[in-house]
Structures are given as structure tokens and as C-alpha cells.
N, C-alpha and C positions, 0 to 999 in steps of 0.2 A: 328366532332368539327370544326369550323369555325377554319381559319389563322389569325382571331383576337384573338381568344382563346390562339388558340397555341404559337401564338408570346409571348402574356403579360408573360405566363409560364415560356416561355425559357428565358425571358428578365428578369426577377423573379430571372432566377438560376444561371444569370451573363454569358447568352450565347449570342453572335452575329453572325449572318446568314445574308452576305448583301443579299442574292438572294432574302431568302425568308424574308427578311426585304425591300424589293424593292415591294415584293408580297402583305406587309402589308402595303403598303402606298398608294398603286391602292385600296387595298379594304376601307384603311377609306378614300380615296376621292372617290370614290364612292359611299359609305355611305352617306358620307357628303354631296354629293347634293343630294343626296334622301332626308336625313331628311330639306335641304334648303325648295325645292320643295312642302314638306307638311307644309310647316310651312309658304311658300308664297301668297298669295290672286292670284287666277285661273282667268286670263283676261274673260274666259267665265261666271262666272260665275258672277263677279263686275259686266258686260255687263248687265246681265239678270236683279242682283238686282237695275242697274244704269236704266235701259227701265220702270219699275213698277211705274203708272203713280196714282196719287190719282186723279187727275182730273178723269181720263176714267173709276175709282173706283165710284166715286162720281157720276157720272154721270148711271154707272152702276143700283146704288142703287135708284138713283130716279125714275130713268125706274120703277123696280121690285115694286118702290111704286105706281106707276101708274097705276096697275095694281086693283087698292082699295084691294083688298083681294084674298091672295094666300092660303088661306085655302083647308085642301086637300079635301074635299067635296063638294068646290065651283064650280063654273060653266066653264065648258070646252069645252063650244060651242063658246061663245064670243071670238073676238078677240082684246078685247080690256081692256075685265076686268075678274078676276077668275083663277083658276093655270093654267087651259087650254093654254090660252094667254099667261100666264107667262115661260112654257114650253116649246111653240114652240117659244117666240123670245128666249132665251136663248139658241136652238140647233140653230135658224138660227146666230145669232153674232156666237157660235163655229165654225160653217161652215164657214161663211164667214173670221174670221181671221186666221182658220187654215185650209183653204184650202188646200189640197193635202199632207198636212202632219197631221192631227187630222183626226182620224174615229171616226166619234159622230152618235151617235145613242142611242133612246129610251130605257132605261130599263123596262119594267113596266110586273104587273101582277094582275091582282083582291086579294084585300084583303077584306075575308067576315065580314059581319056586328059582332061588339061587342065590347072592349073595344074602348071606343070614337070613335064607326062607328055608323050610325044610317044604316047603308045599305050598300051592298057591294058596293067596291070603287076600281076602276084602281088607282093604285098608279105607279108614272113613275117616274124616277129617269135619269135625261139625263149626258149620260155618254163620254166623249172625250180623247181617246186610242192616245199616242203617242208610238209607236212602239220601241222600245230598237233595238242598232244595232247591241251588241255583247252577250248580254243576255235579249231577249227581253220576254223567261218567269218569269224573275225575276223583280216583279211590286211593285213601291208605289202609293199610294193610296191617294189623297188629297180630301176633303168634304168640301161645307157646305150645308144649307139647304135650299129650295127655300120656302118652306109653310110657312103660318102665321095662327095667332090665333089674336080673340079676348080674353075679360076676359073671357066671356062663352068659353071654348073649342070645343064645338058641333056646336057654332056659323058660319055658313057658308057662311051666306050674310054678315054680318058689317061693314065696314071701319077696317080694319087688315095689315094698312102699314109694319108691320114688315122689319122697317130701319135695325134696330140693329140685331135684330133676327127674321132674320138671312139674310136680304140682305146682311149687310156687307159680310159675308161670302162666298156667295154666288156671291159677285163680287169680293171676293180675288179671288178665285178659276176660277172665266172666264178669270179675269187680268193675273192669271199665265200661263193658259191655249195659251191664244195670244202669248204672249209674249217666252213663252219656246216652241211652236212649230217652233220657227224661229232657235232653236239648235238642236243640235244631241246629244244623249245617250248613253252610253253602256245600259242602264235596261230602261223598260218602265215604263212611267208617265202614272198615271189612276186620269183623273181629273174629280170627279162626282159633281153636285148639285144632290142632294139627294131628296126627297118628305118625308112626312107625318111623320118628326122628332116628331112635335108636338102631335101626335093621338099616338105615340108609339114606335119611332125608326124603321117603319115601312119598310121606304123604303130601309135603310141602311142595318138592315137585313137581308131584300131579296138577297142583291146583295152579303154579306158578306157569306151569306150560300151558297148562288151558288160557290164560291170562295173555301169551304171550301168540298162543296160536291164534284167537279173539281179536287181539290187539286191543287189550282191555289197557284204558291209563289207569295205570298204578303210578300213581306221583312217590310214593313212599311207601316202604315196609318196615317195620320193627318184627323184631326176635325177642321175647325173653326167654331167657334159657339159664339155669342154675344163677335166679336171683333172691336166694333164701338165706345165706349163711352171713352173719356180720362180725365172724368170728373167722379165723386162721386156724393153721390146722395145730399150734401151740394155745390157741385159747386167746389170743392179740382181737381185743377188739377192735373196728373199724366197719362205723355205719355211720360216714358221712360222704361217702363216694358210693357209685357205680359206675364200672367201667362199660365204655361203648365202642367197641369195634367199628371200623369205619375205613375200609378200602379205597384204596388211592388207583392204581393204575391196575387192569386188572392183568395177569399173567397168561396172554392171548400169543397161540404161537403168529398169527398174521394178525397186524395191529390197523383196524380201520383209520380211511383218512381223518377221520373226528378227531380220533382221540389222539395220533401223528401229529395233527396239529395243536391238541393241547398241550402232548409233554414239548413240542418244540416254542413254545409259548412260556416254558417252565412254570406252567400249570397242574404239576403233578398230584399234590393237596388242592387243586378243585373240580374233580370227579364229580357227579352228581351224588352220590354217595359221600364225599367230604361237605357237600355244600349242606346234605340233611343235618349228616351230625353236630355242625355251626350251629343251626337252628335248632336243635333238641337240646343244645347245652343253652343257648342264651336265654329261651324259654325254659326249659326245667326248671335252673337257677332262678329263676325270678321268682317262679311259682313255689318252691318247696325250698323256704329258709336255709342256709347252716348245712346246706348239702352241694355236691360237687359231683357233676359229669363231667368223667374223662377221658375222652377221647383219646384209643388209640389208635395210632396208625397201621391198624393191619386189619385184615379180612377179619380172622379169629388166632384161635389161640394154636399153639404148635402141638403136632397130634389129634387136636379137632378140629369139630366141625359144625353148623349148626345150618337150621330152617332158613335164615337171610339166604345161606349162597344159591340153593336156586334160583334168586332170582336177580343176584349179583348176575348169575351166568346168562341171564336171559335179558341181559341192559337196564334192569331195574334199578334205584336207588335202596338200598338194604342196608340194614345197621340190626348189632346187636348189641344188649343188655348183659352183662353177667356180673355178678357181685366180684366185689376186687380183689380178697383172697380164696383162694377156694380148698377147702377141706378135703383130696380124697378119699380118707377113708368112709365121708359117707356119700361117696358115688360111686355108681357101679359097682357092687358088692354084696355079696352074701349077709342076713344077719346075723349077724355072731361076735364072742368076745374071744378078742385073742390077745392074749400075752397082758390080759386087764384091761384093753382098750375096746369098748364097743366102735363095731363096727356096722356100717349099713346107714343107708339115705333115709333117718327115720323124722317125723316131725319133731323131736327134743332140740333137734338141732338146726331148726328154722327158726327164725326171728321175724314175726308178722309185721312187727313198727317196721323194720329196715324193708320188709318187700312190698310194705305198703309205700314208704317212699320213694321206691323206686317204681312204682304205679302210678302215682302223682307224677311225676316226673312225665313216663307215657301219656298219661293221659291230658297234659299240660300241653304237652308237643304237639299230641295226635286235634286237641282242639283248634287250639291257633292254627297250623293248616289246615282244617276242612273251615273253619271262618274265613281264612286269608283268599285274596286271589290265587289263579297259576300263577307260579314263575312264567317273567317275561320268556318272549319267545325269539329268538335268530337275534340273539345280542352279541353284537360287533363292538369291535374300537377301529376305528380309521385310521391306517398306516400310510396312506398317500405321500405324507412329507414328512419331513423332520419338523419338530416343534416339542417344545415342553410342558405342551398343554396336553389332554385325554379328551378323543371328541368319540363319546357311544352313539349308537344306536340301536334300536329294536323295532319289534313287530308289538304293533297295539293289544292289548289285553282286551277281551269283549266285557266282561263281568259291568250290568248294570249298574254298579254301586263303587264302581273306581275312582279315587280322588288325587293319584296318578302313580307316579314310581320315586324310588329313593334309590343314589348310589352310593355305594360301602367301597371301603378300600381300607388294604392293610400294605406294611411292609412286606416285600417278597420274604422275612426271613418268620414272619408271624403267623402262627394257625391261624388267628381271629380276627374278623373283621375291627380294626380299629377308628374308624372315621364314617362318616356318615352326611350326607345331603339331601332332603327333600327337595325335588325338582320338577316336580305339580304333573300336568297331564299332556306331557308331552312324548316323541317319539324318539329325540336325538337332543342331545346334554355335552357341551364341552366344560369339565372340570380345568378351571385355572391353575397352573401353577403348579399342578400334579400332572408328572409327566408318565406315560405307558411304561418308560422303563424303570425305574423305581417303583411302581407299588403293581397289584394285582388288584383289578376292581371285579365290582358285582353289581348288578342291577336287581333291584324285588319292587314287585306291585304292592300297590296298597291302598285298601279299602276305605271310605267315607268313615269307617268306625276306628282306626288306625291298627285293622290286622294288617300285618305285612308277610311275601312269601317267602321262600326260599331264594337264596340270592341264583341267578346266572351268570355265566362266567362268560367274557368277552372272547371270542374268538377274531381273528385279525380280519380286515377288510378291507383288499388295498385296491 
């Protein structure tokens, strides 16, 4: 029991102890800047979201449409037009802006002819490793897509600028790539442009099951995918949101005892996947004024699909980006004018400020986790007795620079964590007065500098 504990007790039963009332004033000001420190905006991390330039975004994206068409079937001899093209400038800019600190390198493997292959096809996925310095097997994972379509999907010559989708993406992901190689990490950043989203989540996949066959820790993955438009498809502006996908239970015909026991827990909203997208909104929001992540409750959107679910599928934590209305006439289409209305995924109709903030936003999230600790590990609540108290416990965090854990708690009926306690460097915490059946809690680590992780979610312990 903490000498926070014990003091309130003895002060309770009308007892005074200066010594060890001297001992309780060192530990709440030590508390006290810990919880200062999490609640402060991190100079490195304002830095990173303050360098995220929409020009070099913008600029990005007209490259990738220069290319006429990124379709993954297209032509990969040229150097001027086809993914081929599109692939290798893309590893050359990684190289060049993150020289000696990015390892970028090719992913690729043949994918045989059949659904939307007319023939077997190299799919390559170029991939830029920033190395973690105090846990650097412990990786998040940031996407978007480099391919494009016309309306036909098989269409492998056409005009297939794909501004929106998925250059935008595709040049958050280089713009973070530059810009966070110039920092240091405790965990590593895996910044991929993906391939052959469009033929079938093809390349994303691949790399997600190598990860998965490996047993590589992916603590987290982002998707951006069609986050360029901040307009409707009537012209309605709205460029103060980005919606975030964010899967709750996932649609398993045999449901592991894990996860059995979290929906009987009525833990449905805290999946590892609910728990990321908590922490991408309370961090984005911090870091990027006047703007709003909103979290929704589903995998993706109805009809689609994107680069996250492989890795949904494979027990990962996976979230996606997508701007919050979305235009189709300029996806997936032919370009051309019909009936007066131009059609086609062309860069007029991207907005760089709006996909620069929703970059900021990624690259706000993507920091603070590779600063912060892991999430705690094998966090319990103790069901033993009846009481209207919450007694947790977990498994110790190794990270040299741990200054201990905090518990969050909301109402069962709230997405968001509302309540909060620093509770120093210990293993097992009973919360007063907040009883297991009313709220839903979480436990997160947190560092000497006040990064904190991802909460985890108590599973029972009786």
C-alpha cells in the first residue's frame, strides 16, 4: 500500500505523524509533476507537428500524379510513367531525406493471377524502418497506398491520377517519414506506401502476415486512405474533422476465450483497437488546434475496405483515417466531363492544409507512442469479493526510464476516458469508492518525461 494510502487512513482516525507526513508531501509533489508533465504538450513532439509542411505534401501528390497511372499492373519499365516509376522515386525521396537514419527498402513478392490480376504480378510495397532506441522491437506501423485505378479496375493503361486515393496518403506517410527521421524514439516507426490496395489489399497483406508469421510486435497500425478532400460532394466545406475507423469486436465465426471474456465483461468499446483510437484522439487534439478526431465505431465504411484490416485480421491494433465527407465522383473514375461535371481523382480537388492536418494529427499519435512506454501487461481487476472499491493489478513494465503507471476510468456509457490517477511505481492499485461495476477502467505506463501509453483494459481475476 502506497504512503498515500496509508496517510489519508491515519488522517481519517485523527492521527498526526510529521515524519511520515513529511514522506507524504515528497510523494504528492512528486506525483504532482508527473501528472503536470502528461498533461503538458512535449517540445519534441509540437517540433515534428510544427515542420509538417502541405506545400512538400502538395507537391508530393502532383509528383505521384505525374506518373499518369499507378495501377498495379501498369508498366514498370518506364521511368517516367507506371508504378514502376512511381516506386522507385518514392524509395529515392526516402533515401534522400532520411539518409543514415531511414532503412528503406523494397518489399515485394509475386502475386498469382486472379481476383483482379489478369497475370501474375510483383507487388512492392516500399518500406522506411526508423529504428527504436530503447525498444526497438516494439513497432507502429503508418500506411498509405501508392496504386491507382481507373473506373474499370483491370484498367492498367488509362489516365489514373489517384490525387485523393490515395496520393494524399501516400504523401502523409513520406512527409512523416522526412520529417520524424530527424528525432529519436524509444520504439520504431514503420512507414510503408503500400501497393495493390485497389486489386485487393494485396500488398498490405503481405507485409502484415510476414509480421504476424515473425511474431514481429506491432503495438499499432495507421491507414491513411482518401484523406485529401475537405469538401462534399455539393461543395460543403468541412476541414476541421477527420474520421477514424476504429473496430470494436471483431466478426469471428469461433470467438477466442480473450475476447469471451471481454464482451462478458461488457467491454465491447475496449478492443485494442478502441484503446489506440482513445489515444490518437486525445493526442491529435492537443497537438493540432481547432481540429477534431472522430472516432467511429466500425472497422470501415460500408462497400469498403482498406490496408488496416489485414492486420485487424491478424490480432493487430489497426485504425483508419479518411476525411469525413467524401466526394465520389473523384474516386474510382474515368477522367472526363459528364453532363458539365468533371469527373476523376484529379489534384484540383485535394486540399494540402486539410491533409496536412490530418498528418499532424498521425504524426502527433505516431510520436507519443514510440516516446511513451508499452502498455501495461496482464492487467486484472480482483473479483474475489463484493466491495465498491477497484483493486488492479498488472505485470511490471521493464523500460529504464519508468516513473510508474496511471489509472483512467470512464462511465460504462462514455467512449472516453474521463477520470484519471497517478499511482507511482507500483504493481496493484485499489481505486476508492469507484466500484468495478459502474465504470470501465484502464491502466497506461508512464515515463520520467510524462509520455504515457496506451491504456489496457482489466480483464477479471477471481
Amino acid at each position: 500500500m502506497r504512503t498515500i494510502r496509508r496517510l489519508t487512513l491515519l488522517a481519517n482516525l485523527g492521527f498526526c505523524l510529521l515524519p511520515t507526513t513529511a514522506a507524504l508531501a515528497a510523494e504528492l509533489a512528486a506525483d504532482a509533476a508527473i501528472e503536470a508533465k502528461i498533461r503538458a504538450s512535449k517540445p519534441q513532439i509540437a517540433q515534428i507537428v510544427n515542420n509538417i509542411s502541405a506545400a512538400r505534401i502538395d507537391a508530393s501528390i502532383r509528383k505521384l500524379v505525374s506518373f499518369q497511372t499507378r495501377h498495379t499492373m501498369s508498366d514498370t519499365v518506364s521511368d517516367t510513367s507506371g508504378i514502376g516509376a512511381a516506386r522507385r522515386w518514392i524509395k529515392a525521396e526516402l533515401e534522400r531525406c532520411g539518409a543514415g537514419k531511414l532503412e528503406v527498402s523494397f518489399d515485394s513478392y509475386v502475386e498469382p493471377a486472379g481476383r483482379r490480376l489478369s497475370r501474375p504480378t510483383e507487388i512492392v510495397n516500399v518500406v522506411a524502418t526508423l529504428k527504436g532506441a530503447q525498444a526497438p522491437e516494439r513497432m507502429y506501423v503508418v500506411s498509405g497506398h501508392y496504386d491507382s485505378r481507373a473506373s474499370d479496375v483491370m484498367d492498367a493503361t488509362s489516365f489514373a491520377p489517384g490525387a485523393n486515393d490515395d496520393a494524399s496518403g501516400t504523401a502523409a506517410v513520406m512527409e512523416m517519414a522526412c520529417v520524424m527521421a530527424q528525432h529519436k524514439f524509444d520504439a520504431t516507426l514503420v512507414f510503408m506506401t503500400v501497393a495493390a490496395e485497389e486489386q485487393g489489399l494485396y500488398g498490405a497483406t503481405h507485409w502484415a502476415q510476414q509480421a504476424r508469421e515473425k511474431n514481429w510486435n506491432v503495438a499499432g497500425m495507421f491507414t491513411n486512405d482518401i484523406i485529401g478532400s475537405s469538401r462534399d460532394e455539393h461543395g460543403v466545406l468541412d476541414n476541421k474533422q477527420v474520421r477514424l475507423f476504429a473496430e470494436g469486436i471483431p466478426a469471428l465465426k469461433e470467438m477466442p476465450e480473450a475476447l469471451r471474456t471481454l464482451v462478458s465483461t461488457g467491454g465491447e468499446s475496449d478492443s485494442i483497437s478502441r484503446q489506440l483510437a482513445r489515444h490518437v484522439k486525445e493526442t491529435g487534439e492537443r497537438y493540432v488546434p481547432d481540429f477534431s478526431v472522430s472516432i467511429v465505431h466500425r472497422r470501415d465504411r460500408y462497400l469498403r475496405g482498406g490496408d488496416h484490416i489485414p492486420f485487424l485480421e491478424r490480432g493487430y491494433a489497426a485504425l483508419r483515417f479518411t476525411e469525413p465527407n467524401e466526394d465520389f465522383k473523384h474516386q474510382h473514375q474515368d477522367i472526363r466531363i459528364e453532363k458539365g461535371v468533371q469527373m476523376g481523382d484529379l489534384p484540383e480537388f485535394v486540399d494540402p492544409d486539410y491533409v496536412a492536418k490530418v498528418t499532424r494529427v498521425n504524426a502527433a499519435a505516431l510520436a507519443s507512442l514510440a516516446l511513451a512506454p508499452a502498455a501495461p501487461a496482464k492487467v486484472q481487476v480482483k473479483t474475489a469479493q463484493l466491495e465498491n472499491d477497484t483493486q488492479l493489478v498488472w505485470e511490471a513494465n521493464q523500460e529504464a526510464d519508468l516513473a510508474g503507471y496511471r489509472i483512467v476510468w470512464r462511465d460504462t456509457t462514455s467512449p472516453l476516458w474521463q477520470g484519471s490517477q497517478f499511482v507511482g511505481k507500483v504493481k496493484e492499485f485499489k481505486v476508492m469508492g469507484k466500484s468495478k461495476d459502474n465504470y470501465f477502467f484502464g491502466v497506461q505506463a508512464v515515463d520520467m518525461d510524462g509520455n504515457v501509453s496506451v491504456a489496457s483494459y482489466p480483464l477479471p481475476l477471481r
